[in-house]
C-alpha positions as CSV (number, residue, x, y, z in Angstrom):
1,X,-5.0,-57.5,-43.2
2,X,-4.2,-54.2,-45.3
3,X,-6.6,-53.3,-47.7
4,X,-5.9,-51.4,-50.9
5,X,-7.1,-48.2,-52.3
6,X,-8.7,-47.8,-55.6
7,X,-5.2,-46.7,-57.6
8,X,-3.9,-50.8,-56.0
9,X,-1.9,-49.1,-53.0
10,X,-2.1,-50.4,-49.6
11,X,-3.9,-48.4,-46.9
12,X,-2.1,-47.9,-43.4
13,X,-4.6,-48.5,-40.2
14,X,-3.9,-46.4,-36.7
15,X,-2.1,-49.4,-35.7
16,X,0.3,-49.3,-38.5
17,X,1.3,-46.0,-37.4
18,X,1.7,-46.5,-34.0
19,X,3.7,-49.8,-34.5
20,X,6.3,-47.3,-36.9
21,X,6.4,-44.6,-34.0
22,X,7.4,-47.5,-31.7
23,X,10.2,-48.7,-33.6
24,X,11.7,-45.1,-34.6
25,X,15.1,-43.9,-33.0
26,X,13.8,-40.4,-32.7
27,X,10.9,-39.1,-30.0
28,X,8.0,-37.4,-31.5
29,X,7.5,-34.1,-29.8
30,X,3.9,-34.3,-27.6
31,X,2.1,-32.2,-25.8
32,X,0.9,-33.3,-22.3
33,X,-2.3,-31.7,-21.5
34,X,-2.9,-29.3,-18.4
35,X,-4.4,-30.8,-15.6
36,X,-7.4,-29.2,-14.3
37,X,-6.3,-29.5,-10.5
38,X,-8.7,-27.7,-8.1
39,X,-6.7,-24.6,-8.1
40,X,-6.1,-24.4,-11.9
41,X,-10.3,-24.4,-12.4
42,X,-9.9,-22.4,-9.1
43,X,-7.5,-19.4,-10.5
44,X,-9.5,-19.8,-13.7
45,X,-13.1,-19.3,-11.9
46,X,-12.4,-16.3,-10.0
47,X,-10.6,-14.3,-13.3
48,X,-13.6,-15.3,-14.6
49,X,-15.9,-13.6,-12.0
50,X,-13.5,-11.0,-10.5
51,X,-16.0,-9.6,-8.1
52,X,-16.4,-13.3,-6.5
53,X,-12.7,-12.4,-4.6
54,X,-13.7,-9.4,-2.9
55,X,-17.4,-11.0,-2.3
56,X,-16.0,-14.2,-0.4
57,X,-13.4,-11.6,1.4
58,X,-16.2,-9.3,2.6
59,X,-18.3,-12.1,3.9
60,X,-15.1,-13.7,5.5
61,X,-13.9,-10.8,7.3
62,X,-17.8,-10.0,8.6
63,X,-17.7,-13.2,9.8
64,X,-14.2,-13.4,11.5
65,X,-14.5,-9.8,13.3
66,X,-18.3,-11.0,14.5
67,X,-16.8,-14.0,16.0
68,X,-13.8,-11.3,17.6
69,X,-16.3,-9.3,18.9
70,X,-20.0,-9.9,19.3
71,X,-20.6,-5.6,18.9
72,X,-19.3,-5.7,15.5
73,X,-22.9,-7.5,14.1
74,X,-24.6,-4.6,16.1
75,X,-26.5,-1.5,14.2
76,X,-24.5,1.0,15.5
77,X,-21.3,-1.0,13.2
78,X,-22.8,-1.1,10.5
79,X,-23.6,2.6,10.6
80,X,-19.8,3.0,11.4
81,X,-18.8,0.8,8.2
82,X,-21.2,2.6,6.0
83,X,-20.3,5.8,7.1
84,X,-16.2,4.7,6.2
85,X,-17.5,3.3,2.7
86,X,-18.9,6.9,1.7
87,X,-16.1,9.3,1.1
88,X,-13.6,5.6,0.6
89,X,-15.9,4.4,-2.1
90,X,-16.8,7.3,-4.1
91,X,-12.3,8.3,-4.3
92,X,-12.3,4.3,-5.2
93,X,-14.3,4.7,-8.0
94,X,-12.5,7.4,-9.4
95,X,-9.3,5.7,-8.8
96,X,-10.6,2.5,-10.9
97,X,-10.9,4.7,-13.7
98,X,-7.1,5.8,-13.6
99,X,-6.1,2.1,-12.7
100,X,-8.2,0.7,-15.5
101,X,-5.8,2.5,-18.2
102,X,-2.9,0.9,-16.1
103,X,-2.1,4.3,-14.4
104,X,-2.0,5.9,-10.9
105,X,-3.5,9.0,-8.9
106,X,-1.8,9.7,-5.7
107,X,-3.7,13.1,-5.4
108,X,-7.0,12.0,-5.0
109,X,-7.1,13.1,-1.4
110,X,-5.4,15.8,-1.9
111,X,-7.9,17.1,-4.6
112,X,-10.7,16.3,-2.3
113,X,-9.6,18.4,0.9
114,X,-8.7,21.6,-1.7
115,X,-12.2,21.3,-3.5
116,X,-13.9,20.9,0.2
117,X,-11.6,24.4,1.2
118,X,-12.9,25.8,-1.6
119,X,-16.8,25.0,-0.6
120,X,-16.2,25.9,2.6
121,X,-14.5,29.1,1.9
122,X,-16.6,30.6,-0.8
123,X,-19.8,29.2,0.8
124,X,-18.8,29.8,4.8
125,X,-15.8,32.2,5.6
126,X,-14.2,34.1,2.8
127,X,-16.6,34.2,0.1
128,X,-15.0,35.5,-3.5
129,X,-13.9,38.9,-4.0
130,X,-15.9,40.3,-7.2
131,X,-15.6,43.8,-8.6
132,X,-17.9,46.4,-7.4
133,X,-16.3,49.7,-9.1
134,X,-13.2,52.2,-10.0
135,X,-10.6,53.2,-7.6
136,X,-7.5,52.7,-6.0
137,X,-6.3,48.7,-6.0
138,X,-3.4,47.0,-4.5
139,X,-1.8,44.5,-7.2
140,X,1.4,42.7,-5.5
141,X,1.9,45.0,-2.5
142,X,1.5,47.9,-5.1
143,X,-0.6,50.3,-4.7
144,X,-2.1,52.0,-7.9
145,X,-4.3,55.5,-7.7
146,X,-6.7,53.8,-10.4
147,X,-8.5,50.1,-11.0
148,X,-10.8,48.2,-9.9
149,X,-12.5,47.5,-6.1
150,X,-13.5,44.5,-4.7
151,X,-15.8,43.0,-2.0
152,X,-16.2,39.4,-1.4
153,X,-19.6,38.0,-1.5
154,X,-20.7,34.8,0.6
155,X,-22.0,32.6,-1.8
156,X,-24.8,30.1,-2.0
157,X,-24.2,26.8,-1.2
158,X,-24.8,25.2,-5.0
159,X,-22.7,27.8,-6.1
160,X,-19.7,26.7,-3.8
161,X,-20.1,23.4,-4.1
162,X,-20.1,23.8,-8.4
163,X,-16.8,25.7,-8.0
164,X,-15.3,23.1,-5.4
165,X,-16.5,20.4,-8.3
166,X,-15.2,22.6,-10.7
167,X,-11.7,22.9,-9.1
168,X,-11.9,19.2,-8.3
169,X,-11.9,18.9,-12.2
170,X,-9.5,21.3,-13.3
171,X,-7.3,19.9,-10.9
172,X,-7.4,16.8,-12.8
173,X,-7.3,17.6,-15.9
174,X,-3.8,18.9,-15.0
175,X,-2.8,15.6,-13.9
176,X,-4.2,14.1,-17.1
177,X,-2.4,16.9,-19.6
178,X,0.8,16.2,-17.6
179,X,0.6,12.3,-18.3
180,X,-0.3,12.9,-21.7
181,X,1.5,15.9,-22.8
182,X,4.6,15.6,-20.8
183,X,4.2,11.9,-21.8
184,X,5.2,11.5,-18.0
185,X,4.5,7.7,-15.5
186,X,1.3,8.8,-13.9
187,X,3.1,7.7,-11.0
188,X,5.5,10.7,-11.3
189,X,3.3,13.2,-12.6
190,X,0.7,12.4,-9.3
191,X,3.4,12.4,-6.8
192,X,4.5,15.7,-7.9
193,X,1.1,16.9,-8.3
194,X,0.3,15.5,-4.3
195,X,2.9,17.8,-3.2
196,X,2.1,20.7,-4.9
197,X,-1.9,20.5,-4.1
198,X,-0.9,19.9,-0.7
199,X,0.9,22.8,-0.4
200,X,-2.1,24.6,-2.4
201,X,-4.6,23.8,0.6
202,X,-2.4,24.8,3.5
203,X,-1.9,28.2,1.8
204,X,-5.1,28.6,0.4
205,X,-7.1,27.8,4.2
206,X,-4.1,29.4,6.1
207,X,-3.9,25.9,8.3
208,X,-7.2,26.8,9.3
209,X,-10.5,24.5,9.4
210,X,-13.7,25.5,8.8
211,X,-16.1,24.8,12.1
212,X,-19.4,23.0,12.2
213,X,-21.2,25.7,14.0
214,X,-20.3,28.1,11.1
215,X,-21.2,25.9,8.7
216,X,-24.5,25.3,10.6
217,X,-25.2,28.9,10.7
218,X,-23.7,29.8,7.6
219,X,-24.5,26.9,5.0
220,X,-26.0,24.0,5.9
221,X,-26.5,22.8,3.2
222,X,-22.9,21.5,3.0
223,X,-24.0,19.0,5.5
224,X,-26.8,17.7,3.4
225,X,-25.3,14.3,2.7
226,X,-24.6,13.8,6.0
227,X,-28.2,13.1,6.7
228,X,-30.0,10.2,5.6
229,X,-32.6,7.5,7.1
230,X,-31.9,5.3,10.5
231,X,-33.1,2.2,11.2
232,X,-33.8,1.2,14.7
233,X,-34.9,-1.8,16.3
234,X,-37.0,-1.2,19.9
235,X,-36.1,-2.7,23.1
236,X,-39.9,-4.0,23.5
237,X,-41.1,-6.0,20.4
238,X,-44.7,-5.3,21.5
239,X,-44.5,-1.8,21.4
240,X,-42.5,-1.6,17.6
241,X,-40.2,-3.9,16.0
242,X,-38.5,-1.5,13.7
243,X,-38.7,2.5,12.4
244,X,-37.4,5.0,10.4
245,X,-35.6,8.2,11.9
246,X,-34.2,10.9,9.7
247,X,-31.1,11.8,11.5
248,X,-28.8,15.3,10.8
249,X,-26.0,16.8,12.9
250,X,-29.1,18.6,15.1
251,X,-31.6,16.8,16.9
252,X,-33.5,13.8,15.1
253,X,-36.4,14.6,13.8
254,X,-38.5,11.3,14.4
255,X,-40.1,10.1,11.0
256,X,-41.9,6.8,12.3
257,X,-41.4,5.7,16.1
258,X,-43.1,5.2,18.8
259,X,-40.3,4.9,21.3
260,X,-37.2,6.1,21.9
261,X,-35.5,2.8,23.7
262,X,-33.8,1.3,21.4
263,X,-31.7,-2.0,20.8
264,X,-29.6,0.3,18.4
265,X,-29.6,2.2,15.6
266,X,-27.8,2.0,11.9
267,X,-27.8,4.7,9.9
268,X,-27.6,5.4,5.9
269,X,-27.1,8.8,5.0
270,X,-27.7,9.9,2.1
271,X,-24.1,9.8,0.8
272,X,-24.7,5.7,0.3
273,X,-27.4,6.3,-1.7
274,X,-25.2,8.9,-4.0
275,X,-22.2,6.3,-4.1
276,X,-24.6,3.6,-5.4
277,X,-26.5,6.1,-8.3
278,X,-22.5,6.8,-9.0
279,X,-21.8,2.9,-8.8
280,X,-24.6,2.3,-11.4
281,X,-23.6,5.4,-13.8
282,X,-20.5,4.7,-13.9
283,X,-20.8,0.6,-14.4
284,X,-23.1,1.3,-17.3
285,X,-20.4,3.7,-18.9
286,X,-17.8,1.4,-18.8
287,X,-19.4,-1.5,-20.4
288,X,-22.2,0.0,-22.6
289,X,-20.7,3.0,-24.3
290,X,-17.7,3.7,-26.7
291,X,-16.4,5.5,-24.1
292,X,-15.6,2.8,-21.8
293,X,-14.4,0.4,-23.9
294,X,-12.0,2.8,-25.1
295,X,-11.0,3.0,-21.2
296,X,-10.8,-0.5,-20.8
297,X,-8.6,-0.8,-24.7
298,X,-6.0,1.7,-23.5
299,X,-5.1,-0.4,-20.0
300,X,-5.2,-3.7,-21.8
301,X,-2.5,-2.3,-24.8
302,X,-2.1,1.6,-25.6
303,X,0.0,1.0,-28.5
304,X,-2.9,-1.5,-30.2
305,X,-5.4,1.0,-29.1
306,X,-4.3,3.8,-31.2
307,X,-3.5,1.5,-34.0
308,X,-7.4,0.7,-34.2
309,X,-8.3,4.2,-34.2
310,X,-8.9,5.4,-30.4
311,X,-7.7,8.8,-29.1
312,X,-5.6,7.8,-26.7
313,X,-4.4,11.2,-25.4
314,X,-7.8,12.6,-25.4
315,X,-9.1,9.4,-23.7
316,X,-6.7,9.8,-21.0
317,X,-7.3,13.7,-20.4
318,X,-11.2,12.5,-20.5
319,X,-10.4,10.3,-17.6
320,X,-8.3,11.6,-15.1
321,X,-10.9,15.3,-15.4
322,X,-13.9,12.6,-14.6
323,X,-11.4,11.4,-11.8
324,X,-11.5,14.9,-10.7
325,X,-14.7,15.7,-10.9
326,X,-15.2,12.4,-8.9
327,X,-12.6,13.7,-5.8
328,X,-14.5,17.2,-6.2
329,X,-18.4,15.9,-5.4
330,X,-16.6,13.6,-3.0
331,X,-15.7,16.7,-1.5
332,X,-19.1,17.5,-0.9
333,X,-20.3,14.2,0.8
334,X,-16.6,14.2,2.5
335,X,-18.0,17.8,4.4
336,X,-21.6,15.7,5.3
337,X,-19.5,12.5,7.0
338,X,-17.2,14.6,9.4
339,X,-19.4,17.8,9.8
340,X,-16.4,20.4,9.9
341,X,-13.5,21.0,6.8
342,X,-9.6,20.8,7.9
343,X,-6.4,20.8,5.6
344,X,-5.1,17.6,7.1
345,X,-8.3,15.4,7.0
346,X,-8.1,12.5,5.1
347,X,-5.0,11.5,4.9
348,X,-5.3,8.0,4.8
349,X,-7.8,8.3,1.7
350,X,-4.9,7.7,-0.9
351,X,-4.2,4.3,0.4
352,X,-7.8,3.4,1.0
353,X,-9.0,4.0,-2.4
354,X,-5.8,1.7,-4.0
355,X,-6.3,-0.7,-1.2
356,X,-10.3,-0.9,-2.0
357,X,-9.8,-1.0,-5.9
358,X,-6.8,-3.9,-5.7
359,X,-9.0,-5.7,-3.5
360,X,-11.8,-5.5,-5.6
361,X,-10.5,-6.7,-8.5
362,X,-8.9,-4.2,-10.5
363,X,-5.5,-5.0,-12.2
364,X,-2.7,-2.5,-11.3
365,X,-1.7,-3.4,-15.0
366,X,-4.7,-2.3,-16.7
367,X,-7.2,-3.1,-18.5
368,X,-9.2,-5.3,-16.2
369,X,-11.5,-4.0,-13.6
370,X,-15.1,-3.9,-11.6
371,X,-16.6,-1.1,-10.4
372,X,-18.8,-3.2,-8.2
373,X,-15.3,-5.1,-7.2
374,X,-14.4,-1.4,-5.9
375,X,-17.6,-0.5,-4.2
376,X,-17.0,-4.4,-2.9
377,X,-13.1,-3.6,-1.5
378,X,-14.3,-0.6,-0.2
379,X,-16.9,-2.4,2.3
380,X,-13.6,-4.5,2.9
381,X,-11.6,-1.4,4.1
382,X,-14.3,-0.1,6.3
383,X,-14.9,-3.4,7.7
384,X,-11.3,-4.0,8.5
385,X,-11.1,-0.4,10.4
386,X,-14.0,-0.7,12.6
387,X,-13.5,-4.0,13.3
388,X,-9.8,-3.8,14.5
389,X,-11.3,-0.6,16.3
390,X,-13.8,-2.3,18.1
391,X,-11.2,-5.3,18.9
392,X,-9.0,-2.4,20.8
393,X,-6.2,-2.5,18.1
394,X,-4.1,0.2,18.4
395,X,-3.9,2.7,15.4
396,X,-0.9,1.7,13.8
397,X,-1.4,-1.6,13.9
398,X,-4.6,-0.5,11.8
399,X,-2.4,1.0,9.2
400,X,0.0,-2.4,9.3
401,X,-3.1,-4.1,8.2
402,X,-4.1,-1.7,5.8
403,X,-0.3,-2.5,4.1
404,X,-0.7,-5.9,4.2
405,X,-3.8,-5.8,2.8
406,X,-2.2,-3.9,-0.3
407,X,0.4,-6.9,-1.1
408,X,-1.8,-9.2,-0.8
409,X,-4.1,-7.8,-3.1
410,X,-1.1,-7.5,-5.9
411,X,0.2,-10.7,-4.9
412,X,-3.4,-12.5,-5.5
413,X,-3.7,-10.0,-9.0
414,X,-0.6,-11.6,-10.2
415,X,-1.2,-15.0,-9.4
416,X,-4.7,-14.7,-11.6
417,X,-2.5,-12.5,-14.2
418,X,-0.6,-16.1,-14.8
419,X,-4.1,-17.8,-15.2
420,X,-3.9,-16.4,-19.0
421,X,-0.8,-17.0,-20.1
């Protein structure tokens, strides 16, 4: 039965409709609804919590390397994967900054090993020449009756390492000006940056390292953050379970132990401790201060961010001279983990740093990121490097793992890239 409006014309029910749709020559455009299939709520979940993929990865890969080989859950592993995370970690951190506006530092390491020459250098060997008076000078294999003389002076050690930080941030800040000014791909601008600081180190150290007796002697200070606390566990339960050692690059000074057999020791120097203060600042900025979501507005869509008001070239110049400010203290803690400085250490560190910030979350495109994620993929790396060195992999078997790790990272950042669109 049809009932009847109020003006005497007949009202249609559901059913009406439907029976009209039925009978009608032409399909009415639908729209089927997404399934939620367990790896659509899946993809969705873990873009959602970004730092859960590098979490579940961590724990996987301490599991599967314990299993491999029983050492790797052993104190003195741990002590070798916290010691990796330091100088990994803090040049990840400064890479996620660069990412996060959807560019690319390839110099990182480089800007590390010449702000650690110059520590070394001003603190250690060379010193820097300052002028003492009037008289005769040589200026480019000239030599002039009249200006000024010099003598180098040693300096002290948080001196040098302000100038190394210094250089660190100057160094870039040319990186950033190039990418901005230039209006250069980051990509571009870094690689031909990595050549040219490389060559800057090799001429500015002469090929020649820096010792750690010299910087014993000399400065040791420069090996502060390679100190920090142990924690060892004794052979006898009875005697002491556990104890604190503080440990340095000369003999341990024992803090709080009664014996010196132990099961094994794991050391956090205090380097760790630095990268997590760093960790926290730097989280904060990012998601608490105009600052960071400017950095996080520019990698998501530059054009839109400068529509709305943001300095985009400024921004940028901001970031990659905090990226080198980053690298430069790096330096600092990079001298502490190996003891001595050499132009060719760290050479791996550019790929590390992508590897641990792709792995922890951090879109190559921009605009997406986690600092903890990188602090997170970081722990990845130097799990995957002591633990395939432990298992009696061969070295460049290490670095085939460190490549796939890379593509597989990207591959899993795109396949959570098509979650949202």
């Amino acid at each position: 039965m049809t009932e009847k409006t109020s003006t005497g014309a007949p009202t249609r029910t559901i059913s009406d409709y439907e029976a009209t749709l039925a009978r009608a020559d032409t399909a009415v455009a639908s729209f089927e609804r997404d399934d939620k299939t367990i790896v659509h709520l899946l993809r969705n979940f873990l873009r959602r919590n970004p730092t859960m993929i590098p979490a579940l990865i961590l724990v996987l890969s301490v599991l599967i390397f314990g299993l491999i080989e029983s050492r790797f859950l052993g104190m003195g592993a741990l002590s070798t994967v916290m010691k990796q995370v330091t100088v990994t970690g803090f040049i990840a951190l400064a890479q996620t900054l660069i990412i996060l506006t959807a560019g690319i530092d390839l110099s990182v390491g480089a800007i590390l090993v010449v702000s650690s020459l110059v520590m070394g250098s001003t603190a250690v060997t060379a010193g820097v020449p300052l002028p003492t008076g009037f008289g005769p000078m040589d200026l480019f294999g000239l030599s002039l009756p009249f200006g000024l003389t010099f003598e180098r002076f040693i300096l002290p050690v948080p001196l040098a390492v302000a100038l190394g930080i210094f250089v660190g941030g100057v160094m870039g800040m040319l990186n950033g000006l190039l990418v901005v000014k230039a209006k250069l791909p980051p990509f571009i601008v870094t690689l031909g940056t990595l050549s040219i600081f490389e060559a800057l180190k090799l001429w500015y150290s002469a090929s020649e390292s820096v010792r750690n007796v010299d910087i014993v002697e000399k400065a040791p200070g420069l090996l502060w953050f390679g100190e920090g606390i142990a924690l060892a566990r004794a052979k006898d339960p009875a005697v002491i379970d556990s104890g604190l050692v503080i440990t340095g690059f000369g003999e341990p000074k024992i803090f709080f132990m009664d014996t010196t057999e132990f099961l094994g020791v794991a050391q956090l120097s205090w380097g760790v401790f630095m990268l997590i203060i760093l960790a926290a600042v730097l989280w904060y900025v990012l998601n608490h201060t105009a600052w960071g979501r400017h950095v996080h507005a520019i990698g998501d869509d530059p054009d839109a961010a400068m529509l709305s008001g943001i300095q985009v070239g400024r921004t940028l110049i901001s970031v990659y001279t905090v990226a080198g400010l980053i690298c430069g203290f790096a330096a600092w803690i990079a001298i502490g983990r190996v003891g001595s400085i050499s132009p060719i250490a760290f050479a791996d560190v550019n790929l590390a740093s992508i590897t641990a910030v792709v792995i922890g979350g951090t879109s190559l495109f921009g605009g997406r990121g986690s600092i903890i994620g990188s602090v997170l993929g970081a722990m990845i790396v130097g799990v995957f490097i002591t633990g395939l060195s432990l298992a009696g992999v061969d070295d460049y078997w290490q670095k085939f793992a460190a490549g796939c790790l890379v593509i597989i990272a990207v591959a899993l950042d795109q396949w959570l890239r098509r979650a949202s669109q």
